[in-house]
N, CA and C atoms as a LAMMPS dump frame, in Angstrom:
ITEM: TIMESTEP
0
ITEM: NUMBER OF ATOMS
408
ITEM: BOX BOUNDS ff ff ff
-5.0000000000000000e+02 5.0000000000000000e+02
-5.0000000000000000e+02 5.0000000000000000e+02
-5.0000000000000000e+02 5.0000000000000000e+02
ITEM: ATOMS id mol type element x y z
1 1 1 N -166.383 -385.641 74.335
2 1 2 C -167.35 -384.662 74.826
3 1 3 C -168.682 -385.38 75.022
4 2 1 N -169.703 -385.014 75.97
5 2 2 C -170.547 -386.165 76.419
6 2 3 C -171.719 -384.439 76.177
7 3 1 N -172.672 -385.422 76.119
8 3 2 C -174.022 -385.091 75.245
9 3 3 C -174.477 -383.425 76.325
10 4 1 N -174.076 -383.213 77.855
11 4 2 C -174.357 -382.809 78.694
12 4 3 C -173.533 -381.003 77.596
13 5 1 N -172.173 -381.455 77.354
14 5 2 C -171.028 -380.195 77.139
15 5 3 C -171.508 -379.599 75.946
16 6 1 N -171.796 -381.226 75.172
17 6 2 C -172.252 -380.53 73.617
18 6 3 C -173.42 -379.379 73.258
19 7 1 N -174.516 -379.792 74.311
20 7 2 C -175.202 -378.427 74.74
21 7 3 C -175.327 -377.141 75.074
22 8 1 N -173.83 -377.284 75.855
23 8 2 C -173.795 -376.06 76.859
24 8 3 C -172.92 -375.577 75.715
25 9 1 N -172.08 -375.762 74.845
26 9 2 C -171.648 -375.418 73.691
27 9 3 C -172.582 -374.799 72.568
28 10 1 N -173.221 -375.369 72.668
29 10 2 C -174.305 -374.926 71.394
30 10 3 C -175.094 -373.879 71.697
31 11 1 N -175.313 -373.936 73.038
32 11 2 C -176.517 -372.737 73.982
33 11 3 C -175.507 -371.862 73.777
34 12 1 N -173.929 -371.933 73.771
35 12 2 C -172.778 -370.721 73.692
36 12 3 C -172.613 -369.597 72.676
37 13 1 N -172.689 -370.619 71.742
38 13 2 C -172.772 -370.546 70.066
39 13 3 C -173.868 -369.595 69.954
40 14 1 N -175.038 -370.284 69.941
41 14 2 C -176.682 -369.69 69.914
42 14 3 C -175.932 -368.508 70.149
43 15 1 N -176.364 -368.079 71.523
44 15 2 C -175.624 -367.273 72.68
45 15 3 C -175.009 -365.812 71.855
46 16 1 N -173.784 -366.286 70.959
47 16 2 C -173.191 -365.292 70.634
48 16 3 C -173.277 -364.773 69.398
49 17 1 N -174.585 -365.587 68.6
50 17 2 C -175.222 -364.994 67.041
51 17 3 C -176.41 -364.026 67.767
52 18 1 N -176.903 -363.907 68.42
53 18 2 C -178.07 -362.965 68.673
54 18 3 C -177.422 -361.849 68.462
55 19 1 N -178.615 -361.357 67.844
56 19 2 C -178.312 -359.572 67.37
57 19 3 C -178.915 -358.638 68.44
58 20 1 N -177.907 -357.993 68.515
59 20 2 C -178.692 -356.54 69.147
60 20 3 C -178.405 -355.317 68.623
61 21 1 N -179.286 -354.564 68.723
62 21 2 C -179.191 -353.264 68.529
63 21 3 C -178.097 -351.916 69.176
64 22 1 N -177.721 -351.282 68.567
65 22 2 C -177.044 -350.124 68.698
66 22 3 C -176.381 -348.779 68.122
67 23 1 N -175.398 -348.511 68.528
68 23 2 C -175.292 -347.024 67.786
69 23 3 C -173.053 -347.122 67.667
70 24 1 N -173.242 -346.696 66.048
71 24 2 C -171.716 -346.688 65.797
72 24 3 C -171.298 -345.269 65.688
73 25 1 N -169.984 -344.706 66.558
74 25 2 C -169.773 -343.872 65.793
75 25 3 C -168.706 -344.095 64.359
76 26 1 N -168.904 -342.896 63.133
77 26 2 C -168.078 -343.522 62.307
78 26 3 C -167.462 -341.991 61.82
79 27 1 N -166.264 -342.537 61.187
80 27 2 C -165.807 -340.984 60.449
81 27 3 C -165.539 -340.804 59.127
82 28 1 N -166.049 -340.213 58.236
83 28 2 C -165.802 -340.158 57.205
84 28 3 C -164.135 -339.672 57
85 29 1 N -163.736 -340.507 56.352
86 29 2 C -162.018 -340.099 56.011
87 29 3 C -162.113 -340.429 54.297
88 30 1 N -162.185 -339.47 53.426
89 30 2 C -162.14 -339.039 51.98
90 30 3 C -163.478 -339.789 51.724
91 31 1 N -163.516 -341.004 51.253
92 31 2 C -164.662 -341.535 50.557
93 31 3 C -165.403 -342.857 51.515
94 32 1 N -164.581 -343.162 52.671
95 32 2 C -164.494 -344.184 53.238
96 32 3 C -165.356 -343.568 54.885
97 33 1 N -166.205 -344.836 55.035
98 33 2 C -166.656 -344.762 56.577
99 33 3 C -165.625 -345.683 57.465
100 34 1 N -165.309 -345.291 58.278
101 34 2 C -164.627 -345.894 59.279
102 34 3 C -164.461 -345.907 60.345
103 35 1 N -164.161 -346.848 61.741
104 35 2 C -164.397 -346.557 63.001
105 35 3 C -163.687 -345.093 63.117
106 36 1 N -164.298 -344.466 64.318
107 36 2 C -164.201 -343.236 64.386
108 36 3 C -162.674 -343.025 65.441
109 37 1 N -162.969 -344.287 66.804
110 37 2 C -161.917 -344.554 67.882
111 37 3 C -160.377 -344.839 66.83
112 38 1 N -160.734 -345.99 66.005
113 38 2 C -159.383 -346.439 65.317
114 38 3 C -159.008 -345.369 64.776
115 39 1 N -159.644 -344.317 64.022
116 39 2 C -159.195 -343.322 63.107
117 39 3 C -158.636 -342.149 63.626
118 40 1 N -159.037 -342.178 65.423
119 40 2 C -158.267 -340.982 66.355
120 40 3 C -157.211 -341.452 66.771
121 41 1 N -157.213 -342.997 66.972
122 41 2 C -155.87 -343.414 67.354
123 41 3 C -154.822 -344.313 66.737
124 42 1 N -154.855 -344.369 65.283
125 42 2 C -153.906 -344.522 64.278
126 42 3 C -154.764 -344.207 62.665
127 43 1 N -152.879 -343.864 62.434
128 43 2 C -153.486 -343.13 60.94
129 43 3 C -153.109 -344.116 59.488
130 44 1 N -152.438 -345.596 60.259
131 44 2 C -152.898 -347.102 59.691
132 44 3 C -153.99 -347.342 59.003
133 45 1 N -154.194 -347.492 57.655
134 45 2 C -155.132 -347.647 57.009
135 45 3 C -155.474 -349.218 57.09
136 46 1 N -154.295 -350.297 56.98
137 46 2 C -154.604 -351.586 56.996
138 46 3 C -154.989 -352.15 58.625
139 47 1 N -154.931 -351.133 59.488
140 47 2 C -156.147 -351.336 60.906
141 47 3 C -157.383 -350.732 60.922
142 48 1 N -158.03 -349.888 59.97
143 48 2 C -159.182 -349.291 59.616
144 48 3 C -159.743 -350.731 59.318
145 49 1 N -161.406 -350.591 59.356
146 49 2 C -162.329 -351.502 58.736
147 49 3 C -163.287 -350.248 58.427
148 50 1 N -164.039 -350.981 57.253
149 50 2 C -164.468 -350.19 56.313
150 50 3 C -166.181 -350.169 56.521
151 51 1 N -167.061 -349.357 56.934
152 51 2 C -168.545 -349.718 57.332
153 51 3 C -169.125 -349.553 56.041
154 52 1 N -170.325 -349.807 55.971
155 52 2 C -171.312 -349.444 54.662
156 52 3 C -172.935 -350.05 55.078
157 53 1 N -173.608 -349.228 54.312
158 53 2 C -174.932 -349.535 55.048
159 53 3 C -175.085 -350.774 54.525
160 54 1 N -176.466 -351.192 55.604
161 54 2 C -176.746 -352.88 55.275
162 54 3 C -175.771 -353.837 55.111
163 55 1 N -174.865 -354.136 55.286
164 55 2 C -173.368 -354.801 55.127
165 55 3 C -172.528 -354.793 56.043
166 56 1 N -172.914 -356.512 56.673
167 56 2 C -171.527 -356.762 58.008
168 56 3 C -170.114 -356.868 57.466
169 57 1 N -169.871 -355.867 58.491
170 57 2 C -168.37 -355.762 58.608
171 57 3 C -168.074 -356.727 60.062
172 58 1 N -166.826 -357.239 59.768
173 58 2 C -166.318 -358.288 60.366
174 58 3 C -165.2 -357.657 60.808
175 59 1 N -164.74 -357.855 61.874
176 59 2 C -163.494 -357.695 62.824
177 59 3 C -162.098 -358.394 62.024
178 60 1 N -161.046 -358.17 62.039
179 60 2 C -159.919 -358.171 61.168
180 60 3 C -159.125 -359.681 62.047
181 61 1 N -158.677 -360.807 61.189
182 61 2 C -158.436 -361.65 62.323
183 61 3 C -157.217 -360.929 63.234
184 62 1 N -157.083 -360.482 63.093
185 62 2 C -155.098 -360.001 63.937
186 62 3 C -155.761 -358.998 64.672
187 63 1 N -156.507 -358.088 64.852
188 63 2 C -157.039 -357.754 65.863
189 63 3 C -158.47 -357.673 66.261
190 64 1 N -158.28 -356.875 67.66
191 64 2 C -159.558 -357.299 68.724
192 64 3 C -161.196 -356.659 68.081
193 65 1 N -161.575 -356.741 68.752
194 65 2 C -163.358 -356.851 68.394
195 65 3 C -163.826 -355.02 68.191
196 66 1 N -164.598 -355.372 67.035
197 66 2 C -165.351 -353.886 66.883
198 66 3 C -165.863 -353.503 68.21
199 67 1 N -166.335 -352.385 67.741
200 67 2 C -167.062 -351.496 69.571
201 67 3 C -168.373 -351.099 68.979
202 68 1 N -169.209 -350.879 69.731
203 68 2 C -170.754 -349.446 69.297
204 68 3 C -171.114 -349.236 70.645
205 69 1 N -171.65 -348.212 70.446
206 69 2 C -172.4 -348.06 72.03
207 69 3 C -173.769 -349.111 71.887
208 70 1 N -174.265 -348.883 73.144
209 70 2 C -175.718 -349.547 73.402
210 70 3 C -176.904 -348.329 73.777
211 71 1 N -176.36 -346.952 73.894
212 71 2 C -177.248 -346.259 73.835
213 71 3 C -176.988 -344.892 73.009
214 72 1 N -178.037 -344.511 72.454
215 72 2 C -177.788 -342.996 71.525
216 72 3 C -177.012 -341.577 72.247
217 73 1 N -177.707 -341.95 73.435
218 73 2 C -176.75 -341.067 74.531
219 73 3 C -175.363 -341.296 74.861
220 74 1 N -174.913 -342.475 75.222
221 74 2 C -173.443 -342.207 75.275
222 74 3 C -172.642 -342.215 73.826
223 75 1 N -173.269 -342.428 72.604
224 75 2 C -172.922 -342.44 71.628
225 75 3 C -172.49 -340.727 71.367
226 76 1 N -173.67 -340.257 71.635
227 76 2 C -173.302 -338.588 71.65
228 76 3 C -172.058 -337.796 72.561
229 77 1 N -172.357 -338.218 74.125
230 77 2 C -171.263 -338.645 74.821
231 77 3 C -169.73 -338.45 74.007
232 78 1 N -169.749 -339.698 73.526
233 78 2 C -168.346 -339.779 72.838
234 78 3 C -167.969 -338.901 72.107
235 79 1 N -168.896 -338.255 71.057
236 79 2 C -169.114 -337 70.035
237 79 3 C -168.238 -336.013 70.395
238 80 1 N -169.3 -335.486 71.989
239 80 2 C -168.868 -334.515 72.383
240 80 3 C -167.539 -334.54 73.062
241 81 1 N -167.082 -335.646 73.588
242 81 2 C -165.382 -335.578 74.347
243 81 3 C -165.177 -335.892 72.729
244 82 1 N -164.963 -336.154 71.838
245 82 2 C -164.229 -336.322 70.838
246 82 3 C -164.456 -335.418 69.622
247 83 1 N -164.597 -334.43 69.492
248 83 2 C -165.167 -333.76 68.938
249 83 3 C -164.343 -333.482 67.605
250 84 1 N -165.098 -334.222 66.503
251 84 2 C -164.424 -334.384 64.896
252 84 3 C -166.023 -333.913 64.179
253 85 1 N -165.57 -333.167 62.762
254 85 2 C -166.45 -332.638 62.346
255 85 3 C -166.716 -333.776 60.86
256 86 1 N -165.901 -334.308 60.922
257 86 2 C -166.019 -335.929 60.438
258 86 3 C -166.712 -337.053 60.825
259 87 1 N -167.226 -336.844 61.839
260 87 2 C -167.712 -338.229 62.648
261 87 3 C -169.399 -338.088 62.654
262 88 1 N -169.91 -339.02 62.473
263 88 2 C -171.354 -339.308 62.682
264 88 3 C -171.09 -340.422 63.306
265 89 1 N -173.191 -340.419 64.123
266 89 2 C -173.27 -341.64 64.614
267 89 3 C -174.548 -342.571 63.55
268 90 1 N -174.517 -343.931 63.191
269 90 2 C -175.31 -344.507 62.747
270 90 3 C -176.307 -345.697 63.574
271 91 1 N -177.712 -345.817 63.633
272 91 2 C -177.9 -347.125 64.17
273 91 3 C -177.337 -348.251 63.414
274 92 1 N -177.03 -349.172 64.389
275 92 2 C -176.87 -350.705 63.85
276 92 3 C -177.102 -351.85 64.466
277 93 1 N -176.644 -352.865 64.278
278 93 2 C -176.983 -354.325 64.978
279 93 3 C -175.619 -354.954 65.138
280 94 1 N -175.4 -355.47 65.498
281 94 2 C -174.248 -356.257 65.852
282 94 3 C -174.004 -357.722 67.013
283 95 1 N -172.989 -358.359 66.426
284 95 2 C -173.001 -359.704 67.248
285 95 3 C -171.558 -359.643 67.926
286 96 1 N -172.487 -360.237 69.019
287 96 2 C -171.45 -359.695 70.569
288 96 3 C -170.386 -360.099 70.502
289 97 1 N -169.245 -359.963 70.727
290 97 2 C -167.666 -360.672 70.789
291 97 3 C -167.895 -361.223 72.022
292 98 1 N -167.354 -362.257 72.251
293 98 2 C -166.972 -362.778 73.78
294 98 3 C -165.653 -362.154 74.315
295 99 1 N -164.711 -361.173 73.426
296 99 2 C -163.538 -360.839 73.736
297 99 3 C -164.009 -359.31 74.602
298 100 1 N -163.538 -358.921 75.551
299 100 2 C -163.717 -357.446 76.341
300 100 3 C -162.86 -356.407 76.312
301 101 1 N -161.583 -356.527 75.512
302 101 2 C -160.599 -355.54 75.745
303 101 3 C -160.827 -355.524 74.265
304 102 1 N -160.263 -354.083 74.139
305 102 2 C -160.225 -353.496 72.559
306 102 3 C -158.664 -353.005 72.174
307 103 1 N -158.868 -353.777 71.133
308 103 2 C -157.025 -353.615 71.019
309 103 3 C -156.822 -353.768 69.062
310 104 1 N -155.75 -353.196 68.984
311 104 2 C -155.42 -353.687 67.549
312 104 3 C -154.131 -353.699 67.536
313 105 1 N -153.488 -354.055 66.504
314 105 2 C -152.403 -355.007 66.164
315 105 3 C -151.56 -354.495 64.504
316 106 1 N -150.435 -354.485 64.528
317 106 2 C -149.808 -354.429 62.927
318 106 3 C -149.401 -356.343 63.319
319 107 1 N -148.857 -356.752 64.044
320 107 2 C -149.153 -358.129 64.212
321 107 3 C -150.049 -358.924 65.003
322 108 1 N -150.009 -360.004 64.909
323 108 2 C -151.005 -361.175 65.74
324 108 3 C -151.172 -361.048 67.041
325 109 1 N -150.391 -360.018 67.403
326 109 2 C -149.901 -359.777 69.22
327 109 3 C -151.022 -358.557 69.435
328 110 1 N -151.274 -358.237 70.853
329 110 2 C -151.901 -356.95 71.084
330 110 3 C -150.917 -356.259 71.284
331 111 1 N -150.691 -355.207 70.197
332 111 2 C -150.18 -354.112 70.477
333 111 3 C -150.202 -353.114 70.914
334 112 1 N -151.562 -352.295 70.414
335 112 2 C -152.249 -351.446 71.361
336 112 3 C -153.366 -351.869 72.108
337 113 1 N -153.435 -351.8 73.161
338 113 2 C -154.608 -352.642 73.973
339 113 3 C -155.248 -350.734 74.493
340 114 1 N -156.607 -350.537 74.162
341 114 2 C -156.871 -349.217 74.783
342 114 3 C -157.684 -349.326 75.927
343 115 1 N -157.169 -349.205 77.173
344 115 2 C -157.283 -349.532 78.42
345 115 3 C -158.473 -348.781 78.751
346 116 1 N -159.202 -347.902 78.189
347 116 2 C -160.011 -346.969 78.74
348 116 3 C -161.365 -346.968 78.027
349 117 1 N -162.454 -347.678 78.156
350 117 2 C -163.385 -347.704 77.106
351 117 3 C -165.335 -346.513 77.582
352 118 1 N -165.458 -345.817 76.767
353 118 2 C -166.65 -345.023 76.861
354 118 3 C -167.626 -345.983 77.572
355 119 1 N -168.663 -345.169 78.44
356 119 2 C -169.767 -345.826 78.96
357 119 3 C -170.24 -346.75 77.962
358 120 1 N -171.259 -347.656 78.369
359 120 2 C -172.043 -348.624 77.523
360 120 3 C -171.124 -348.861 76.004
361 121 1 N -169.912 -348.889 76.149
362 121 2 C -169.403 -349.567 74.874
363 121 3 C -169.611 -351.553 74.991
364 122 1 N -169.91 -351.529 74.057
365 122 2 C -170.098 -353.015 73.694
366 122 3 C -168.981 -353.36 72.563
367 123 1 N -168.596 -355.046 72.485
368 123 2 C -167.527 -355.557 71.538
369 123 3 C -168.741 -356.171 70.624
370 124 1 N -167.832 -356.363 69.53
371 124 2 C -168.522 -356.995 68.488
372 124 3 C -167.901 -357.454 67.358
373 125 1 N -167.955 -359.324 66.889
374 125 2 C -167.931 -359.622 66.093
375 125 3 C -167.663 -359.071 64.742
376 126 1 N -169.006 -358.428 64.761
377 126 2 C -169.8 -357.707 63.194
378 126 3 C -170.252 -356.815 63.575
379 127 1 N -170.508 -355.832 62.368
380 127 2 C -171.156 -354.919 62.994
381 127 3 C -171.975 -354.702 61.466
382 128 1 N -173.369 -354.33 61.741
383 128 2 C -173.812 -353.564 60.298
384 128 3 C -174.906 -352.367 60.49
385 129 1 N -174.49 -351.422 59.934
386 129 2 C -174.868 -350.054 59.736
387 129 3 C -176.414 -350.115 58.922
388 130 1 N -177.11 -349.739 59.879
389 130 2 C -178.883 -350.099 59.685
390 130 3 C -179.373 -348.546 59.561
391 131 1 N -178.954 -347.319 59.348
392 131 2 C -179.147 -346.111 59.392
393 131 3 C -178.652 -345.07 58.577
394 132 1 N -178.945 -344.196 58.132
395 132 2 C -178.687 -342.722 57.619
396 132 3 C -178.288 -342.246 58.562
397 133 1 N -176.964 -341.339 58.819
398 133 2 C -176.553 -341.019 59.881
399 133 3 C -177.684 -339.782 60.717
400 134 1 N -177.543 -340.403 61.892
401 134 2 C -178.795 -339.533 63.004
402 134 3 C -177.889 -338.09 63.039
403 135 1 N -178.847 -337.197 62.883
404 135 2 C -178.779 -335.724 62.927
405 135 3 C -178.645 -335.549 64.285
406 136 1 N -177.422 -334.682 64.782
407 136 2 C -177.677 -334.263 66.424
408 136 3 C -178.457 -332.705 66.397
């Protein structure tokens, strides 16, 4: 690798630790916060990831990348086509996935790939819950 790649590598890297801001929805299921999408579309506990304030949560290696919106509005959006009396939305921050399809897995394979994703959904690495859930 010549000094030119090792850069454009590192600018990549850089690149994909920047934080940005956004909005998760999550659902309370008994004592546990959890994505709200995974929890409508399997009732798999070992494909759940677990949120908590101030504390990155990390994407599961066997499957694809967390989601949040990028705005409070389509976050609500989702609310309302999905309408659970379980679900809040929280602000958070999160680091971008380079991956674009959202999928999860009981193995290493994509199993469910969900072909259809809400306005302004974003992927993500990590995700961490920076909020008291926003009152609609």
């Amino acid at each position: 690798m010549n000094v030119a790649e090792a850069a454009r590598d590192n600018a990549r890297s850089e690149d994909s630790m920047k934080l940005s801001k956004g909005y998760k929805v999550i659902r309370l299921y008994g004592k546990q916060y959890i994505s709200a999408h995974i929890a409508y579309k399997t009732n798999d506990p070992n494909v759940w990831k677990e949120y908590r304030f101030n504390h990155w949560t990390k994407r599961h290696k066997t499957n694809g990348p967390l989601a949040c919106f990028a705005t409070l509005a389509d976050a609500k959006w989702y609310i309302r086509n999905n309408p659970d009396p379980a679900s809040f939305i929280f602000q958070c921050e999160y680091i971008q996935s380079r991956d674009t399809d959202l999928w999860y897995s009981k193995t290493r394979y994509k199993d469910h790939k969900f072909l259809w994703k809400p306005p302004s959904t974003r992927t993500a690495d990590q995700i961490r819950i920076l909020s008291d859930p926003i009152l609609l």
